[in-house]
Legacy VTK file of the C-alpha trace (Angstrom):
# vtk DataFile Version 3.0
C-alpha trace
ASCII
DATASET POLYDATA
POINTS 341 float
-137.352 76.827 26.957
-139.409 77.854 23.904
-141.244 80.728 25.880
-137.612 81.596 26.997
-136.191 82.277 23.702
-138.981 84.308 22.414
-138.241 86.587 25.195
-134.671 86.563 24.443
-135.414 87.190 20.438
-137.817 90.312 21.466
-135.145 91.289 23.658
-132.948 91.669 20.593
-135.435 93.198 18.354
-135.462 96.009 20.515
-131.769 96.165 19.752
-131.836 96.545 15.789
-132.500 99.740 13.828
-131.682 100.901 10.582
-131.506 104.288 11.381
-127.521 104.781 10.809
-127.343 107.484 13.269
-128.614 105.123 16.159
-126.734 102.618 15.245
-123.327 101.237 16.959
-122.156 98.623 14.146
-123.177 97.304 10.874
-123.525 93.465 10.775
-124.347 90.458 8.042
-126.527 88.553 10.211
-126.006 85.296 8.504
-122.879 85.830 9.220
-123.202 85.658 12.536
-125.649 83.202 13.036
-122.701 80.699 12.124
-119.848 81.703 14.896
-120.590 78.226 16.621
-117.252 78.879 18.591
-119.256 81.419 20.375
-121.292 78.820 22.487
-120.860 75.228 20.670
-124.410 74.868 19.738
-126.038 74.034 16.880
-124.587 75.170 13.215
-126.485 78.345 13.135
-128.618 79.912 15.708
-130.056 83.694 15.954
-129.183 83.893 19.619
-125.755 84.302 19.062
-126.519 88.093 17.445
-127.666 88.795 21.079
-123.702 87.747 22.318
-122.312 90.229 19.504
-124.683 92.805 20.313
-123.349 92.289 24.100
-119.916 92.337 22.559
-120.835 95.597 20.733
-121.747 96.932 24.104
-118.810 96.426 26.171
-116.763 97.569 23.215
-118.166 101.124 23.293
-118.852 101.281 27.508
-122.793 101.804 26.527
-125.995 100.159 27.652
-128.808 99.791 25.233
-127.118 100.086 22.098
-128.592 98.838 18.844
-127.025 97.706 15.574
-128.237 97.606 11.620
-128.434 93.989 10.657
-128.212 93.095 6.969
-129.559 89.702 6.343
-128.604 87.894 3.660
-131.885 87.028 1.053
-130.792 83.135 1.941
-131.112 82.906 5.385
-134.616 82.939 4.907
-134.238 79.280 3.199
-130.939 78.086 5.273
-132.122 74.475 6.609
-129.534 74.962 9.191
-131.690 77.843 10.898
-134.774 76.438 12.605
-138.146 77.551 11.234
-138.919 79.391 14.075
-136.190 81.639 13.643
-136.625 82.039 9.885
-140.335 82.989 10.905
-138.832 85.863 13.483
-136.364 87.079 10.755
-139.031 87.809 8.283
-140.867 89.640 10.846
-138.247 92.093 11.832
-138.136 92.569 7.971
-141.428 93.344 7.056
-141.537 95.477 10.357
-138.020 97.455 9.150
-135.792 95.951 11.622
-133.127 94.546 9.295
-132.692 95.124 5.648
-132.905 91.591 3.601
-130.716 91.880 0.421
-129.326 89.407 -2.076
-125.578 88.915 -1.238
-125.101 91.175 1.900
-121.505 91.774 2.542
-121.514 94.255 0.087
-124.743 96.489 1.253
-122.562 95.908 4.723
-119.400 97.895 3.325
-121.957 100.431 1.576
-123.624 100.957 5.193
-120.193 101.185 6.670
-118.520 103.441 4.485
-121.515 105.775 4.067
-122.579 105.788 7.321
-119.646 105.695 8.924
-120.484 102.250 11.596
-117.654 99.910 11.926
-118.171 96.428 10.889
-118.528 93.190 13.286
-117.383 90.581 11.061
-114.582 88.150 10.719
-115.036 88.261 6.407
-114.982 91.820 6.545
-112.170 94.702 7.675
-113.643 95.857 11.174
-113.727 94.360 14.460
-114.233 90.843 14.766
-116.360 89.045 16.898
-114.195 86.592 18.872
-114.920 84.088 21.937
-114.146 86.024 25.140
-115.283 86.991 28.612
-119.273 86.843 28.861
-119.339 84.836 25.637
-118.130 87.700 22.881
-115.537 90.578 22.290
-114.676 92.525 19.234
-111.254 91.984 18.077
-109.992 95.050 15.772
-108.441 94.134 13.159
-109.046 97.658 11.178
-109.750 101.075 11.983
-113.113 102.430 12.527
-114.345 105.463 10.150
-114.446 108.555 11.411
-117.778 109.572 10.845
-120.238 109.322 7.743
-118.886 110.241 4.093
-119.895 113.246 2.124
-121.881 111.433 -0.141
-123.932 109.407 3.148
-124.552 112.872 4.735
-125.992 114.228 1.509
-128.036 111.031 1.388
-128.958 110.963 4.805
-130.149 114.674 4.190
-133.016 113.825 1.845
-136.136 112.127 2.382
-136.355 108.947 0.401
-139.689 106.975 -0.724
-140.312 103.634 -1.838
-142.826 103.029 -5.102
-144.022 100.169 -2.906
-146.311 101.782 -0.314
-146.305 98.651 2.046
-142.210 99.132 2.176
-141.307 99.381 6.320
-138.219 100.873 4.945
-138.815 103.884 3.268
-142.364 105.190 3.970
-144.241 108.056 5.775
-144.268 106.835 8.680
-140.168 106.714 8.678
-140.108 110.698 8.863
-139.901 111.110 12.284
-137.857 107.821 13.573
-134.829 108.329 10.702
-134.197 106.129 7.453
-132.266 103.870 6.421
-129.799 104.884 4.169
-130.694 104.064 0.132
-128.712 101.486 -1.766
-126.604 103.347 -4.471
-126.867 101.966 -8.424
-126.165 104.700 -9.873
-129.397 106.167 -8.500
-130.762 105.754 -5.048
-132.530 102.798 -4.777
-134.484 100.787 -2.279
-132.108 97.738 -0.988
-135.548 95.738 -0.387
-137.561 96.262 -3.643
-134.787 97.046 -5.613
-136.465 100.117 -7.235
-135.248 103.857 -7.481
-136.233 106.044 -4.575
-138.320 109.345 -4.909
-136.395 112.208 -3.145
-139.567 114.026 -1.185
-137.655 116.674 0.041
-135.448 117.373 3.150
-135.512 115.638 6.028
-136.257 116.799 9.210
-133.168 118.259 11.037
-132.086 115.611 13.605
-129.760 115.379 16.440
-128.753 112.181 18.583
-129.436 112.391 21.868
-127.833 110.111 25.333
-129.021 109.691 28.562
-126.174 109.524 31.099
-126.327 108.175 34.440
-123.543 108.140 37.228
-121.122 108.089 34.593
-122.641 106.101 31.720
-124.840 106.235 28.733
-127.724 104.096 29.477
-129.739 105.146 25.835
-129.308 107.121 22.510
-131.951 108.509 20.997
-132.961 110.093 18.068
-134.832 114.013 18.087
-135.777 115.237 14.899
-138.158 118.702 13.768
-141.023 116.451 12.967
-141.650 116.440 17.212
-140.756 117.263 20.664
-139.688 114.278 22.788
-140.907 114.612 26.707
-137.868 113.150 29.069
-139.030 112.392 32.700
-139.310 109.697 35.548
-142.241 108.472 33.650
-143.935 110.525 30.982
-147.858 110.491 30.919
-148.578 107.239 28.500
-145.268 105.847 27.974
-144.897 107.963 25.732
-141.385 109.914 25.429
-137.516 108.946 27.718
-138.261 107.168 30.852
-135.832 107.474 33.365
-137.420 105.526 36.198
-135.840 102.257 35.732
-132.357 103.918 36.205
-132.714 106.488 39.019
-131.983 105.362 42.588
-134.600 106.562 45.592
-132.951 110.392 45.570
-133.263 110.946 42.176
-136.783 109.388 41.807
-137.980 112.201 44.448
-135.681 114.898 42.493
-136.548 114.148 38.924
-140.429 115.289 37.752
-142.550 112.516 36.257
-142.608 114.559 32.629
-139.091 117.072 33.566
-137.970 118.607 30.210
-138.685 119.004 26.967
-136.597 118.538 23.634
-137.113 120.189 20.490
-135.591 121.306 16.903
-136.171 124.669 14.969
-133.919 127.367 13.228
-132.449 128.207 16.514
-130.746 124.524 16.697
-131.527 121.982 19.917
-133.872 123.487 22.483
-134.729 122.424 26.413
-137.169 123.619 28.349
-138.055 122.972 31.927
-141.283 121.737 32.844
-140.856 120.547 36.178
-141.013 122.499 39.605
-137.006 121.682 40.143
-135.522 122.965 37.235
-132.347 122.249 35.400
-128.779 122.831 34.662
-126.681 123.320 31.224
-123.267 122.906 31.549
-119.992 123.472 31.495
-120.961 126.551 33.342
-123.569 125.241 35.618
-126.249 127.670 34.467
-129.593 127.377 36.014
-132.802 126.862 33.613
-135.843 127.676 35.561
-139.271 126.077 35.267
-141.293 127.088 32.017
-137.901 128.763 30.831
-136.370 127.293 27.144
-132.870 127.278 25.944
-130.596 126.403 23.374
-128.314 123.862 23.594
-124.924 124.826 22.273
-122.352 122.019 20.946
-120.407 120.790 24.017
-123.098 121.612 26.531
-125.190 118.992 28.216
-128.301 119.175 31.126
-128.105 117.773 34.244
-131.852 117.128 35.714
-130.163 115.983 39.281
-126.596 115.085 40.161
-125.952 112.138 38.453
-128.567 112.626 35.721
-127.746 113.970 32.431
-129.078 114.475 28.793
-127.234 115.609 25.769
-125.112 115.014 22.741
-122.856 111.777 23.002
-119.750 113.544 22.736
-120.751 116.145 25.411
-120.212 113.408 28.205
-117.015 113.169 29.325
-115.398 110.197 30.361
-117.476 108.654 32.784
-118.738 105.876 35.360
-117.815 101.741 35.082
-119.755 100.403 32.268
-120.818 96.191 32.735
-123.841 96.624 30.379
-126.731 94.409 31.015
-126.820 91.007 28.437
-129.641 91.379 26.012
-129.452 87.280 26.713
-130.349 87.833 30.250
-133.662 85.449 29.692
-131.684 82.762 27.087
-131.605 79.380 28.394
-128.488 78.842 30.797
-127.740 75.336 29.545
-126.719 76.822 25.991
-124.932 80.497 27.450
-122.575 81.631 29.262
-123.741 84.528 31.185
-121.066 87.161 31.972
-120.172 87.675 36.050
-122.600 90.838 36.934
LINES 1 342
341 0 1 2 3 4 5 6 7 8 9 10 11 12 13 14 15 16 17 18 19 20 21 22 23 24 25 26 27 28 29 30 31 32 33 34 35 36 37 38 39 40 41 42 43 44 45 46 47 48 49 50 51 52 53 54 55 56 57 58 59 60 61 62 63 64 65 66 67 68 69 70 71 72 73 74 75 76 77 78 79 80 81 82 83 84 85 86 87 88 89 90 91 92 93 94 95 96 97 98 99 100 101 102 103 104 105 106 107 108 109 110 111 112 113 114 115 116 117 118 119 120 121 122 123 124 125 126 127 128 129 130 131 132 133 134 135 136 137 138 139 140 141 142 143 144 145 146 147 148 149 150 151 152 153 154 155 156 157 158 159 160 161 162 163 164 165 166 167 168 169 170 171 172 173 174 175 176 177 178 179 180 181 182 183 184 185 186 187 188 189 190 191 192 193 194 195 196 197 198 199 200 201 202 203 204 205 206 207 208 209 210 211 212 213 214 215 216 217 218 219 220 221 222 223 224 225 226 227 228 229 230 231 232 233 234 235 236 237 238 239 240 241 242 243 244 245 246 247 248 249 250 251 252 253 254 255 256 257 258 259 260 261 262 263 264 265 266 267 268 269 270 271 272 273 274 275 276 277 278 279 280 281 282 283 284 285 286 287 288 289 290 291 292 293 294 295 296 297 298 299 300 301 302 303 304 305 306 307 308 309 310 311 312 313 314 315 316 317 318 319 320 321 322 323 324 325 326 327 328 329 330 331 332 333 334 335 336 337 338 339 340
C-alpha cells in the first residue's frame, strides 16, 4: 500500500504549479487535508487534494489540470498528518510546487484576487469542495473572477528575484516556466523568505497554450519568448508536447513524431510546420505547408489531423464529453471511491 501511495502523491505533484496562468484554482492545502467527509479516513490525509483536484477537473470539463497550493507554515508540524506526508510536503516546497506561508488563507485571497483563480474552499468565498459523485464536486457558493486584476497583470509582467539564491520560487531558472506571483507588503516580496523582490526586468511574453482532442482539452501549457516548444507524436528526447498517449491508430499514422513548432516574437504567436503533412489554422481552414510559419491570430486555432488541435483555450469551442481521468487512479481502493469510467 505504501508503494501505492507514493505513486498516487507523484501523481499529484505533477498536478501543482504556481505559475497563475496554468493554474485552474487556488487552494489552502491544510485546508483540505481535513475534509474527512470526503472518504472517512483518518483526520487529515494529503490524498484527499488528489479528490479536489479531480473535483477541479470535472468542474471545468479538462484533463490534466493543475492547481497552486498554499500550505499553511503548520502543516509541516500537524501530528495529525503522518510523517511521510509532512516529508513529501516539504519536498514539493523546496522544489516550488506549493508556496509555504505563515497563515495561508490570506496569501489564498491575494492569489485569487490578483490572479484571477477561483478558490476551492469551504472558509473562503469560491467553490466549495463537497462529497459527490467520484468522491468530490465544487459547490459555488460565489462567483469566479473574471480574469487577473490590473495590479496582478502588472506584477505578473515583471521578472521578480529572490535575495536567497537557493529560493525554487523566484530564481533564474523560473524565466522560462512562469512565476509565481510576489506577496504584496507594500513592496513585492517573496511569500517564502519574506524579503523584498528585485524587479530584473520584463518577463518574457507568454501565451497559454491547450491541446484539444475529439472535443476536449487534454493539457495547458505555458509558451513564453525565452523558447520554442516542439508539439508532435513524440518529440526527439521527451522533450516538448507529446501527443502519443492521446491519438487513436489514424492519427498516430497522420500526426509527425516532432509536427509543429511554437514560438513568441514581435509578430505575436507563431506555428510552423515541420512535418511532411502539414497543418490547418482555422476558422477558415487555411492550409500551412511544410517548412511554412504563421501567425496565430486571437480566435484561431491549428488542427494537425481531424480531431487534433492546438491553440488558445478560448479558441476551442464547445467540445467533446469530458470524464477526466482520477489523479487517484493508483490510491488504495479500500480508502477511495473511484468514479464509474
Amino acid at each position: 500500500m505504501r508503494f501505492e501511495v507514493s505513486h498516487v502523491l507523484d501523481a499529484i505533484e505533477r498536478r501543482l504549479t504556481t505559475e497563475p496562468a496554468l493554474a485552474r484554482a487556488v487552494l489552502d492545502l491544510a485546508e483540505i487535508v481535513r475534509f474527512v467527509d470526503l472518504d472517512g479516513g483518518r483526520p487529515a490525509s494529503l490524498l484527499r487534494l488528489g479528490m479536489v483536484i479531480d473535483a477541479v477537473a470535472r468542474h471545468v470539463a479538462e484533463e490534466n489540470v493543475q492547481v497552486y497550493c498554499v500550505v499553511d507554515k503548520g502543516m509541516l508540524s500537524d501530528l495529525d498528518q503522518p510523517s511521510s506526508e509532512r516529508m513529501v510536503v516539504r519536498r514539493w516546497a523546496d522544489d516550488g510546487h506549493v508556496e509555504v506561508v505563515p497563515g495561508a488563507q490570506p496569501r489564498v485571497m491575494e492569489i485569487s484576487e490578483l490572479g484571477g483563480l477561483p478558490v476551492a474552499s469551504r472558509l473562503l468565498p469560491g467553490l466549495a469542495p463537497v462529497p459527490g459523485a467520484g468522491g468530490a464536486v465544487l459547490a459555488p457558493r460565489a462567483p469566479a473572477p473574471p480574469g487577473p486584476s490590473d495590479l496582478g497583470r502588472r506584477l505578473m509582467s515583471r521578472r521578480w528575484r529572490c535575495p536567497d539564491p537557493e529560493c525554487a520560487l523566484f530564481n533564474q531558472m523560473r524565466v522560462a516556466v512562469g512565476q509565481p506571483l510576489p506577496r504584496l507588503r507594500g513592496v513585492p516580496i517573496c511569500p517564502r523568505h519574506d524579503a523584498p523582490l528585485a524587479d530584473i526586468g520584463p518577463s518574457p511574453a507568454q501565451d497559454v497554450l491547450a491541446v484539444r482532442i475529439n472535443g476536449v482539452v487534454k493539457q495547458r501549457f505555458l509558451l513564453t519568448s525565452a523558447g520554442p516548444i516542439v508539439v508532435g507524436r513524440a518529440p526527439e528526447g521527451g522533450v516538448g508536447i507529446i501527443l502519443g498517449p492521446w491519438l487513436d491508430e489514424q492519427a498516430v499514422a497522420a500526426v509527425s513524431r516532432a509536427h509543429l513548432v511554437l514560438s513568441i516574437d514581435q509578430r505575436g504567436l507563431l506555428a510552423q510546420d515541420i512535418s511532411m503533412n502539414g497543418a490547418w489554422i482555422h476558422p477558415g481552414n487555411i492550409k500551412v505547408t511544410p517548412k511554412e510559419q504563421r501567425v496565430i491570430a486571437p480566435g484561431e486555432y491549428i488542427e494537425l489531423y481531424p480531431g487534433v488541435e492546438i491553440g488558445r483555450p478560448g479558441s476551442f469551442a464547445p467540445g467533446g464529453a469530458v470524464n477526466p481521468h482520477s489523479v487517484l487512479a493508483e490510491a488504495p481502493t479500500m480508502s477511495f471511491r473511484m468514479p464509474p469510467r
